[in-house]
N, C-alpha and C positions, 0 to 999 in steps of 0.2 A: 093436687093433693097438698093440705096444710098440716106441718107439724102441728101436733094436739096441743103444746108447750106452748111456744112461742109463734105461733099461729105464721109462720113465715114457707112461703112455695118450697116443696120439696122435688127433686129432678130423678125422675127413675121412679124403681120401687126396690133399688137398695137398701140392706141396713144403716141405721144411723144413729149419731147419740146427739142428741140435745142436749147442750150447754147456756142454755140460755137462762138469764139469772142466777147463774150457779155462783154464789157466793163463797169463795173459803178465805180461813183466816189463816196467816202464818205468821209464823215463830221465828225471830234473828235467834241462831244461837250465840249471835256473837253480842249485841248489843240488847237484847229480850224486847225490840221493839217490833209490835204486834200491828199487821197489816191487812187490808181484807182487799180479796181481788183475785182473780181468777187465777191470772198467770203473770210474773212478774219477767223481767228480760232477765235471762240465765238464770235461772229463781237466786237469783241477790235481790237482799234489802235495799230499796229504797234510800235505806238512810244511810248505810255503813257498809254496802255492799258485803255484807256477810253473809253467809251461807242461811237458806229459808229453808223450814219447814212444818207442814201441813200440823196444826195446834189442834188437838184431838179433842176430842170431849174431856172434861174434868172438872169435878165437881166442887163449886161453886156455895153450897147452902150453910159447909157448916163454919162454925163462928169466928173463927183466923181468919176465914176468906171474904167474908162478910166486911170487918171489920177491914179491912186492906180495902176494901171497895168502896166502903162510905165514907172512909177517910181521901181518898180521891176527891170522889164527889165533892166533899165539902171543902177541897180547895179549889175545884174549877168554880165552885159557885161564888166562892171567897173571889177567885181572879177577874168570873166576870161582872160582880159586884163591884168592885175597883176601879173597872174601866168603864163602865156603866157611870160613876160617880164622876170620874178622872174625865172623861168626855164633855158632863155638864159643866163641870166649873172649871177646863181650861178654858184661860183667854186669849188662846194660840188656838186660832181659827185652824191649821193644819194638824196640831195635835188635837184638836177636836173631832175630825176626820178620821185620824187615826187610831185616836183610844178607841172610838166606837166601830171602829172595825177591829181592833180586837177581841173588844164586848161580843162581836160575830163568831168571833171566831172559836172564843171560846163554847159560845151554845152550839155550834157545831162539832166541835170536839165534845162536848157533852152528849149533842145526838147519838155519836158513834157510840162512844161509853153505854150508852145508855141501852144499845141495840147489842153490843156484846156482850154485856153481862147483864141483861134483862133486869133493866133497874129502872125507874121513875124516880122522877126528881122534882123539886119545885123552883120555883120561880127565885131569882136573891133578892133577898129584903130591900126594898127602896131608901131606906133611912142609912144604909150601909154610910161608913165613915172612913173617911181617907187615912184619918189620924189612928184608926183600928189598922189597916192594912200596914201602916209604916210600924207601929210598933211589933206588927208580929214579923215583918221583914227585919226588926233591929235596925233603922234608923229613921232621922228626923224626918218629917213633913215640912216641906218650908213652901209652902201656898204660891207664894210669889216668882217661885225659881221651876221651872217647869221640866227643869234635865231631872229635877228630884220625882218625878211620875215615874218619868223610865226608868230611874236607879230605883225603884222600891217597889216599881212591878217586875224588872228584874232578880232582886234579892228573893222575893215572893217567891220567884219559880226555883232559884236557884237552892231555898232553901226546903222547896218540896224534892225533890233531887238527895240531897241531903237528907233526909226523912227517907226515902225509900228506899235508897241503896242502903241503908243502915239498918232499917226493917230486912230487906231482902238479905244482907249477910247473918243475921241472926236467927233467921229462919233455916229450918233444914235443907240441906242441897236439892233433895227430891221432893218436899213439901209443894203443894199447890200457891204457900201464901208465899214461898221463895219465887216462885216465877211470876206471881201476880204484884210481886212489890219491884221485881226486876223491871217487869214492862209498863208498871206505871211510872218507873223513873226515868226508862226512856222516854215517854211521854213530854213528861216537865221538860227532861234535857234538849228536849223538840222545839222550847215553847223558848228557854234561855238563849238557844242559839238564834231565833227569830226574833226575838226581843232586843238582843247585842245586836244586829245587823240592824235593825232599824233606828235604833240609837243616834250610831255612829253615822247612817244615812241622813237621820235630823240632824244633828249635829255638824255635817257639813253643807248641809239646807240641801239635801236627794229629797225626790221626794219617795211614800213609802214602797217596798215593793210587794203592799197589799195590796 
């Protein structure tokens, strides 16, 4: 006999429950970073080993939440625009490697996004401009000096971070666009702390640990 589910041998003719594919999302309530996966070990986060729980339905359509979500959006397309550009015209054969495996990584952090709050997104513009990205990080582009990529795709995430916890504090405690600006700051705060660690790993010639 095969589970009707996940088509896998069953032993007996016991009750049983099928978990297979079973997807849930949960909640840090300690750092609002937003997880998907069955069962986590002690149901602690991942990232901050704080207390998990099961993120229920909530609604998503109207125009606070909206706008908290497309503002996301258009910084992970912002980011992996950046790295997308930063990959072509370094001439650091290993930072070349590298920004383009960030450019990865960002479209896979957009998959997720994109599956959680049922959004579509387009492609980033190819003409994107390095000297756009450092002005909206607040500082110089210096072409030539290649620790200035990582300082200013660093500043980038660190100033989304910035943007969201400051959305989420001005938002109401129990509001949907207060938890939805909480977890996309831990999000960015994700992307800062991956970004510092690979830095300082170039920086003393590691290679990455993408």
């Amino acid at each position: 006999m095969l589970c009707p589910k996940c088509h896998q041998p069953l032993e007996g003719e016991e009750a049983y429950i099928c978990c297979a594919q079973s997807m849930v999302q949960w909640h840090c309530t300690d750092c609002g970073k937003v997880s998907e996966g069955f069962a986590f070990p002690y149901g602690m986060c991942p990232y901050c080993n704080g207390r998990l729980e099961v993120l229920g339905d909530r609604d998503l359509e109207d125009e606070a939440a909206l706008a908290a979500i497309r503002t996301a959006f258009e910084i992970e397309l912002g980011g992996q625009a950046f790295y997308l550009r930063a990959s072509q015209e370094s001439q650091d054969p290993m930072l070349k490697e590298l920004f383009g495996r960030f450019a990865e990584m960002e479209t896979e952090h957009m998959d997720t996004l994109a599956k959680r709050y049922h959004a579509q997104v387009t492609a980033p513009s190819k003409d994107f401009s390095l000297d756009r990205a450092a002005i909206y990080a607040g500082l110089e582009n210096k072409p030539n000096d290649p620790s200035s990529l990582f300082r200013i795709a660093i500043a980038f995430e660190e100033r989304a971070v910035a943007y969201f916890s400051e959305r989420s504090e001005q938002a109401g405690a129990d509001s949907v666009e207060h938890q939805l600006y909480k977890e996309l700051a831990a999000e960015e705060r994700e992307h800062v702390a991956l970004l510092t660690t690979e830095f300082a790993r170039w920086q003393a010639g590691k290679p990455g640990l993408l």
